[in-house]
C-alpha positions, 0 to 999 in steps of 0.5 A, spaced: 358 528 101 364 524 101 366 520 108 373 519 109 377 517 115 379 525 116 371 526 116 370 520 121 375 524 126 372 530 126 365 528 128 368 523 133 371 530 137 366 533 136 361 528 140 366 527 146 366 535 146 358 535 148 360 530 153 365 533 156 361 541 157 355 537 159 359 533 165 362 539 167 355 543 168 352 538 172 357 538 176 358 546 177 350 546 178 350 541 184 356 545 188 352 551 187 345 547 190 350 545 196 354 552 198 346 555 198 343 550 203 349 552 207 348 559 208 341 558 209 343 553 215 348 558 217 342 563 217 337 558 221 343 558 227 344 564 228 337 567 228 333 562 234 327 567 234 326 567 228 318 564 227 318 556 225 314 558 219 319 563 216 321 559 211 327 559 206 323 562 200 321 567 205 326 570 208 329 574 202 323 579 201 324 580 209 330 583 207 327 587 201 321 590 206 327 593 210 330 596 203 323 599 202 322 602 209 329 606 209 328 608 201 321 612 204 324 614 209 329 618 205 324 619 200 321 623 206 328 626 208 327 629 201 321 631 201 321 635 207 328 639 206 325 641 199 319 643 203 324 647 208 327 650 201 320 653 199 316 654 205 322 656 210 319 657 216 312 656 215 315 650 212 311 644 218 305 647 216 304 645 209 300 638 211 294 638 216 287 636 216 282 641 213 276 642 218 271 647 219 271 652 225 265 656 228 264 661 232 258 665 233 253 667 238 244 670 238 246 674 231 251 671 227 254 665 225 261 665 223 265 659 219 273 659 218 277 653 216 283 650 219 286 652 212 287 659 212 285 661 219 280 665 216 273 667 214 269 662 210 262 664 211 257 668 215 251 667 216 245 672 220 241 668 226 237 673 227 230 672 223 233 675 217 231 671 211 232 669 204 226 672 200 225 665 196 228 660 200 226 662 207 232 660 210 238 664 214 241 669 209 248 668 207 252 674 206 257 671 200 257 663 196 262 660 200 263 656 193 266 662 190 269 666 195 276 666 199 279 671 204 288 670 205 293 673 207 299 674 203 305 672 207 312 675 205 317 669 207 324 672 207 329 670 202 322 664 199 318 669 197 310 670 197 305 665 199 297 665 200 295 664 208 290 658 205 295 654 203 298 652 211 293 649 216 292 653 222 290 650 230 285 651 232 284 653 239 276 650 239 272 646 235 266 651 236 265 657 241 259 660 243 258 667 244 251 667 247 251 669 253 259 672 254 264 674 249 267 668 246 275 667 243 278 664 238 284 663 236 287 659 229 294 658 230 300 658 224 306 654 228 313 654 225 319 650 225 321 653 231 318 653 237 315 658 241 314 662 233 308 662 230 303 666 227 296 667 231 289 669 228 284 672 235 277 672 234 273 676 239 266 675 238 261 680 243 254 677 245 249 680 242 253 683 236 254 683 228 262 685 228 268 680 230 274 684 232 280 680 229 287 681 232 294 678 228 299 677 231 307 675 229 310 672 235 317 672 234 316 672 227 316 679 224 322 679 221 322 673 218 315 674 216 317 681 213 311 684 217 316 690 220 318 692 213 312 690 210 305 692 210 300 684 211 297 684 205 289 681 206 286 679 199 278 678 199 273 676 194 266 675 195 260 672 190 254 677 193 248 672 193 241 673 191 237 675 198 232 679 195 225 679 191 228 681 184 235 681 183 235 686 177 233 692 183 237 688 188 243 688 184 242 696 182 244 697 190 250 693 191 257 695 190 263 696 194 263 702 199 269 706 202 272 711 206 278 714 204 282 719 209 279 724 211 272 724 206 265 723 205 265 715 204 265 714 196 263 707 192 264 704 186 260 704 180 252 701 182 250 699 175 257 698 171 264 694 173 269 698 176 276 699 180 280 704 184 286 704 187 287 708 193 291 714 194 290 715 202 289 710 207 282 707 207 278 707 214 273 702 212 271 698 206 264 695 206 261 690 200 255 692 201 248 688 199 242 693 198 240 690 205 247 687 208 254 689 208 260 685 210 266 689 212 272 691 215 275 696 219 282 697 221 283 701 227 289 704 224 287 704 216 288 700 211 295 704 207 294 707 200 295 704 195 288 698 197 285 696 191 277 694 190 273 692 185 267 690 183 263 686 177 258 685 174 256 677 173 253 674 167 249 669 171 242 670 175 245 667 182 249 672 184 248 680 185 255 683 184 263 680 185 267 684 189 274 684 191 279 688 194 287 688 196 288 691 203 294 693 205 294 692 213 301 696 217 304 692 222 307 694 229 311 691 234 318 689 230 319 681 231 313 680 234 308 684 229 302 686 230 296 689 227 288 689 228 281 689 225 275 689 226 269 685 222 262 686 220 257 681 218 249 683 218 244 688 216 244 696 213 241 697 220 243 705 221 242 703 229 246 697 229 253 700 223 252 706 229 254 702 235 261 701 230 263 707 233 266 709 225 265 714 221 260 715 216 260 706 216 252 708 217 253 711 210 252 704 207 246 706 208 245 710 202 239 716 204 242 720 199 246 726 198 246 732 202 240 735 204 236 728 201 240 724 205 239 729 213 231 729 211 231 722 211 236 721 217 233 727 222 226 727 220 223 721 215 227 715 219 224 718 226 218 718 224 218 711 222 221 709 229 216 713 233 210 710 230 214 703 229 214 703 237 206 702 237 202 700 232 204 693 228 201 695 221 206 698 216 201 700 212 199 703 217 204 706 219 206 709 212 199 713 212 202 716 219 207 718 217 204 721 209 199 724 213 204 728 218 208 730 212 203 733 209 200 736 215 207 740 216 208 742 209 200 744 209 202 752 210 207 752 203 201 748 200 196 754 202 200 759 200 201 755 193 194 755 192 193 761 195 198 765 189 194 760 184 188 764 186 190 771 185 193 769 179 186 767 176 182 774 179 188 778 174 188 773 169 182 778 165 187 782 166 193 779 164 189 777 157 188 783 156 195 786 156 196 780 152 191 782 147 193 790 146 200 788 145 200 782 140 205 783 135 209 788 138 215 789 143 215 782 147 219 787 153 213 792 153 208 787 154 212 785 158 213 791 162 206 792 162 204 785 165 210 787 171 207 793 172 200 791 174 203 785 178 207 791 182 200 795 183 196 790 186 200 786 190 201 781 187 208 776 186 207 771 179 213 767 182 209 766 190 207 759 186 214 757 184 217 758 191 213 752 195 214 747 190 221 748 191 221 747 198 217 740 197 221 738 192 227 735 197 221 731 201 218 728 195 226 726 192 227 723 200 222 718 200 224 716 194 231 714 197 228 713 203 225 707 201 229 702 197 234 704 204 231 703 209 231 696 212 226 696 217 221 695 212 225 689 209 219 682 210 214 688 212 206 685 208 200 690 207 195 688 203 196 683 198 204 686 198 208 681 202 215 685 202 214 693 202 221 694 201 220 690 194 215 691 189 208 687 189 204 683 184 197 683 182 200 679 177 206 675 174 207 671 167 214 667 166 214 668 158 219 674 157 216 678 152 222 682 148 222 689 150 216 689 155 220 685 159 226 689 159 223 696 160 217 694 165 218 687 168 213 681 169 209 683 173 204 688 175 204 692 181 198 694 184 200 700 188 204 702 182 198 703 178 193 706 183 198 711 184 198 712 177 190 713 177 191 718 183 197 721 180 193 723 174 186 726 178 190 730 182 194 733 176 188 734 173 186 738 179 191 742 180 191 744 173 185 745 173 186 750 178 191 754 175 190 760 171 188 758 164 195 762 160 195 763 153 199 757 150 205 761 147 207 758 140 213 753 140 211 750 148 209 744 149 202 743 151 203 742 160 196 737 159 199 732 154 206 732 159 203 731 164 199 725 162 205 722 159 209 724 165 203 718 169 205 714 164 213 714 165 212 713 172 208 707 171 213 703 168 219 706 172 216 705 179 213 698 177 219 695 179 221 700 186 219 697 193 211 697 194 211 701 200 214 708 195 209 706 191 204 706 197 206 712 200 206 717 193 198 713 193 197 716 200 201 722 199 196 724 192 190 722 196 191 726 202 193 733 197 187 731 193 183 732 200 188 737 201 186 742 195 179 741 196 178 743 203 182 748 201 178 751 195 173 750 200 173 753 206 180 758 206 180 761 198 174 765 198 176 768 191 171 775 192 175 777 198 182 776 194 179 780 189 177 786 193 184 786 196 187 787 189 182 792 187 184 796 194 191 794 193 191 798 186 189 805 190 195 804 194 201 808 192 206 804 188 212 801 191 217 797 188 220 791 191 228 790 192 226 784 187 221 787 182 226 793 181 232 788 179 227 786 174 225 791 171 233 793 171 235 787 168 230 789 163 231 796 161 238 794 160 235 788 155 231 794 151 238 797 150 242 792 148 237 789 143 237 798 140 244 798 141 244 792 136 239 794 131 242 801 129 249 796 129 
């Protein structure tokens, strides 16, 4: 590069440039220095009390933790107006403390959360246990179970009980010795209007009688227009011995309007909705219920459900929505009263309900007034003073029979007769083999009309016995009192017994018959057999007619069915059908002995066949009803 003289003056200005903005920034930098020490004196002077270790350095982040202070502040200004925006007047009941709250007295102890203001678990105090784990039945899992009211906010929309936090009036009451009251408080944003929950628990009972009520917030609630809506679900636990049986008698019961109580499906999923108000619903277990009842019914248009669930913890799910009707206008008010224990018909009596007791599932019509009005008072009698149910069931077979003793001695009594006419009848059959079916027919109705003699006499005592032998079999698996009751080697009668067991599950074994052996199902299938054997025995020897089965070979395959379908029933039925064929077994034989005397029957065929014929109001319809079958068949065979 060439320096010449213009070079030489270019770099020169160009130093004294530099030196120049250098000066100046050393001397702006300085009087900034001077103005801030100044306003921190002029700060010190004014500010006397300020502590002496607070130092320049720190009072700026003084002065940042007032700013954040305010900006929460503000933050929580904020958030409570867009509480107040989606909550409304429930608005100040959005935060709390979850918490549990009891109420309970000698039967029962109920659990409620502050959050809710409702029912969280039930647990019986009186003896009743869970059959593997031996501790207080709990009548739901309180892991997958809820109970809310759905409240209707006006102008906000619909908001579940659970998501507001209740007061409550104690920590804990205890109802032992006099009635005990708890109320569960839903405040609102103005003073003096609250929702209120009133818990009355009794001494020495089952049932909570629950009062709601919306002070002064009825209408904002929209409870005047609107009917509460009270939404339960409950996971039914394992309380007895095989869930399987257990499960099969679990469902949900009602009683809509007027009718007889009704019920969703034991055995498969199933819904309804109903069409009239509802009295009561009842989640009933085979030997629990929980239920509630509204004094003035639950309106049309309730829905409950229940499910079978996939796992082998719970026995059934149960759900419904009740629709609660609302009185009072701006101060709304409605009742309701629980249940929480076990189907005991004493106990769902003191209710004062109609047909609540009917959870208790004795059967249909006549099934159900033999167990209710003979079989159960035979059990509560005899209950009074002997200890051993085992004991008792041999009581209560041996009463039975003794009362039906009559029906049986005339069943064996047409039994005899029918065996001294049996060379007769054979050869009846004999002279009209291979010819009209009607005439020997007619012939063999004409030598029962001439000694007296009715075929049907046999048919007419088994039907009369037919609803007491059905009625035990209902009788049983119902009944509670037998529930924890051992005999022998059985150590619950309301359950099935075994004389063995196995883990292994074996495909279809398992699944038809189960992994045990029942002891008394087995001996109530030996003495099954040998009292068929007996009774067949006993019977005329007919002709077997062509295309019949063989009544030897059904009745033996009857035994073995009943063999795999009773090895799972509670042990004290099976008990009860052993002693029942062994006492008719008896039966048979004194009778055989001591009041059939075959020679004398025969004498008074033989003097019945001097007598002068005389028809039956019966055996005269019959042999119309033949006569017109023989015109009908030549009417059709001239066609």
């Amino acid at each position: 590069m060439k320096f010449d003289k213009n070079t030489a003056i270019g770099f020169t200005l160009m130093i004294l440039m530099l030196l120049g903005f250098s000066w100046y920034q050393a001397n702006e930098q300085e009087k900034l220095r001077e103005t801030q020490q100044a306003a921190l004196d002029s700060a010190a002077a004014v500010t006397p009390s300020a502590p002496e270790s607070v130092t320049a350095n720190e009072q700026p982040q003084t002065v940042s933790a007032n700013d954040t202070i305010q900006s929460d502040s503000l933050a929580q200004l904020a958030a409570d107006q867009a509480m107040a925006a989606k909550y409304g007047v429930l608005a100040s009941a959005i935060s709390g403390e979850n918490r549990p709250v009891v109420i309970r007295n000698s039967k029962v102890k109920l659990t409620l959360n502050t959050k809710g203001g409702l029912f969280a678990s039930a647990e019986l105090l009186d003896g009743y246990k869970n059959y593997a784990t031996k501790e207080n039945i709990r009548l739901w899992s309180e892991a997958f179970s809820t109970m809310k009211l759905r409240l209707q906010v006006a102008g906000k929309g619909e908001f579940p009980s659970d998501e507001f936090y209740f007061e409550p009036s104690a920590a804990d009451v205890d109802a032992s010795q006099t009635a005990g009251t708890l109320t569960m408080r839903l405040q609102s944003q103005e003073q003096g209007k609250y929702l209120e929950l009133i818990y009355t628990l009794q001494p020495d009972a089952y049932s909570v009688d629950v009062k709601v009520n919306a002070n002064g917030l009825g209408n904002e609630l929209e409870m005047a227009a609107k009917p509460l809506q009270l939404e339960w679900a409950a996971a039914g636990m394992n309380n007895e011995k095989g869930l399987a049986a257990e499960r099969s008698r679990c469902s949900v019961y009602y009683r809509e309007g007027e009718e007889d109580r009704d019920y969703l499906s034991e055995s498969d999923d199933d819904s309804y909705t109903a069409e009239e108000p509802l009295q009561w619903v009842a989640f009933k277990q085979d030997y629990f219920t929980a239920a509630v009842i509204a004094k003035d019914g639950f309106q049309a248009g309730s829905y409950m459900q229940v499910n079978v669930p996939q796992d082998s913890v719970h026995t059934k799910l149960y759900q419904s929505k009740l629709l609660l009707a609302m009185k009072g206008g701006e101060n709304a008010f409605g009742e309701m009263t629980f249940y929480f224990g076990p189907n005991d018909y004493k106990e769902l009596k003191k209710l004062n309900v109609d047909e609540i007791d009917r959870v208790i599932d004795y059967g249909w019509s006549i099934i159900g007034t033999v167990n209710r009005y003979c079989v159960r008072p035979l059990f509560w009698f005899f209950s009074t003073f002997i200890g051993s149910w085992g004991l008792i069931i041999l009581l209560v077979t041996l009463s039975i029979k003794t009362v039906l003793f009559p029906i049986t001695w005339k069943n064996f009594l047409s039994s005899a007769k029918m065996r001294v006419l049996k060379p007769e009848i054979d050869e009846i059959n004999r002279k009209f083999e291979g010819k009209d079916p009607m005439q020997k027919q007619t012939a063999t109705m004409a030598l029962y009309r001439q000694t007296g003699v009715n075929p049907f006499a046999g048919c007419i005592p088994v039907l009369l016995q037919m609803p007491i032998l059905y009625a035990m079999f209902r009788f049983f698996p119902a009944e509670i009192v037998l529930r924890g009751k051992s005999f022998l080697w059985a150590d619950d009668l309301a359950a099935y017994d075994s004389i063995l067991s196995w883990e292994q599950h074996i495909p279809v074994l398992s699944s038809i018959y189960g992994n045990h052996v029942s002891g008394f199902t087995i001996l109530m299938c030996i003495s099954t057999f040998f009292y068929s054997k007996l009774s067949m025995g006993s019977q005329p020897q007919m002709a077997q007619q062509p295309g019949m089965p063989n009544m030897t070979v059904m009745m033996n395959i009857f035994t073995v069915m009943m063999l795999f379908f009773f090895n799972s029933q509670p042990s004290g039925l099976s008990l009860y059908y052993f002693m029942a064929n062994m006492v008719s077994i008896g039966q048979m034989w004194a009778i055989k002995k001591y009041f059939i005397d075959e020679n004398a029957i025969r004498a008074k065929i033989e003097e019945n066949k001097k007598k002068p014929q005389t028809k039956s109001s019966f055996m005269q319809r019959l042999e119309d009803a033949q006569k017109a079958q023989r015109q009908k068949l030549a009417q059709q065979g001239r066609k």
